[in-house]
N, C-alpha and C positions, 0 to 999 in steps of 0.2 A: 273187836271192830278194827277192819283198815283202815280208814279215813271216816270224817265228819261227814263227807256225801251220802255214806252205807249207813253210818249210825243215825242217820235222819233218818231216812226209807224205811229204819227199824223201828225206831220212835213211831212215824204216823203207822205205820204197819200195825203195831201194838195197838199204839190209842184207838184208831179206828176200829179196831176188831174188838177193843174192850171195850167203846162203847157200847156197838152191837151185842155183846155177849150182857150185858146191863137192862141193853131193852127188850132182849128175848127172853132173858132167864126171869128177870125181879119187875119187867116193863118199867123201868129208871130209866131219863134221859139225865145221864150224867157229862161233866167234862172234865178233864183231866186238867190240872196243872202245873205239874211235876212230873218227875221219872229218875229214878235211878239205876240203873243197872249192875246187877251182881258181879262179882270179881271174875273175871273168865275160868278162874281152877274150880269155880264153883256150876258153871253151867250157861247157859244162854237165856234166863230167863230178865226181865226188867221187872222192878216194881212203878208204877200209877199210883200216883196219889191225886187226887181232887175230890169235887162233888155236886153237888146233888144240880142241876139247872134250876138255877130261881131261886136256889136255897143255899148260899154259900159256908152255911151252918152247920149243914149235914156231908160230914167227909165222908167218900167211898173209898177203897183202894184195892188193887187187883195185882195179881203177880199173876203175871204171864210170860211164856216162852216164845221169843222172838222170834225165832224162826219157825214152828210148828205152829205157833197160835194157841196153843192147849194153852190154857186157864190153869194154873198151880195152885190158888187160894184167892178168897175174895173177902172183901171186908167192907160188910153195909150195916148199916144200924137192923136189927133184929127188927123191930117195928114196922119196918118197912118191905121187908118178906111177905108176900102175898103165900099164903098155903091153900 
């Protein structure tokens, strides 16, 4: 990242689209509250950490690629997987 301005943009860019991939995939309305981003020799992606809306109990967490948006792993309680 250049400056604080871009790594925002990146941040809501990410959360927003992981919400979205939450409520489409698992129908979760989740929120994030954390982020950290991978060492740049390692790639563009950020991890998400937060959870569940209403239920500050149930952590979710998503690694995603900041600039593509592809979803690289997701982490929800099993239980909560609709099949």
């Amino acid at each position: 990242m250049s400056d604080s301005r871009e790594e925002a943009q990146a941040i809501n860019k990410a959360m927003n689209a992981g919400e979205m991939y939450f409520k489409e995939k698992y129908d979760l309305n989740v929120e994030f509250t954390r982020h950290k981003f991978n060492p740049p020799d390692l790639g563009t992606d950020i991890g998400l950490y937060g959870y569940l809306k209403g239920d500050t109990d149930t952590e979710v967490f998503l690694l995603i690629n900041y600039e593509t948006l592809e979803v690289v792993t997701v982490g929800v309680p099993k239980e909560l997987i609709k099949r």
